[in-house]
C-alpha positions, 0 to 999 in steps of 0.5 A: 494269448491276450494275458500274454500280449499284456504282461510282455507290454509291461514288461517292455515297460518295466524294461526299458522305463517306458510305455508301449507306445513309446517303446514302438515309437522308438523303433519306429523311428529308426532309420534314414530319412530325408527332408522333403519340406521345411516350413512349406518350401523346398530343401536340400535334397541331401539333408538327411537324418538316421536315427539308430535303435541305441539313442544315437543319431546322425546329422551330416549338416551340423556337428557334434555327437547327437542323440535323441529320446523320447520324452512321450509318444508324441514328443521328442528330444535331440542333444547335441553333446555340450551345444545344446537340445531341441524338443520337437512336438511329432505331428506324424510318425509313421512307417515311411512319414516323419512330420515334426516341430520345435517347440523348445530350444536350449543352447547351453553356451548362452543359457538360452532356454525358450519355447518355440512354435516353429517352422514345421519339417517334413521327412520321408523314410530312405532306409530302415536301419 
């Protein structure tokens, strides 16, 4: 049973170009989750993101076509089609927790390209998918 644990994480490797922890990573996130905290104050109650399991994302509070990816287990990155990225250290990802910091922003309209220790922010999971 253990050889065939293994060889199907490589072959989710193999697959999808990435390691096992990634790959759960990725599925883990999926779903709605609302903002809680930002930089240890309060928030909108109605800022909500939704990851979706093919790389789009939904953020109802800016424009533009977003997607997201993993770059590690522990780091991830949001695009916003022609605007821009932002890279985010996860401190936490978990079943119902989503903890994470900017560390990198880029706005291509004025090759702006600067890291960033930024505000940390806070999410608790509404829905799965």
């Amino acid at each position: 049973m253990g050889t065939l644990l293994i060889l199907l994480a490589l072959l989710i490797q193999v697959m999808c170009g990435c390691t096992y922890k990634q790959y759960f990573a990725n599925g883990l996130i999926v779903g709605k989750w609302r903002m809680i905290e930002y930089a240890g104050g309060s928030v909108n109650a109605l800022d909500t993101i939704t990851f979706y399991e093919n790389g789009k994302m939904d953020y109802p509070f800016e424009t533009g076509e977003f997607t997201y990816h993993f770059i590690t287990s522990d780091s991830l990155a949001i695009y916003n089609s022609g605007f821009g990225e932002q890279h985010y250290k996860i401190l936490k990802l978990s079943k119902d927790s989503l903890i994470r910091q900017i560390r990198r922003q880029k706005i291509y309209a004025d090759s702006i390209d600067e890291p960033i220790n930024g505000e940390i922010e806070k999410y608790i999971r509404v829905t799965d998918r």
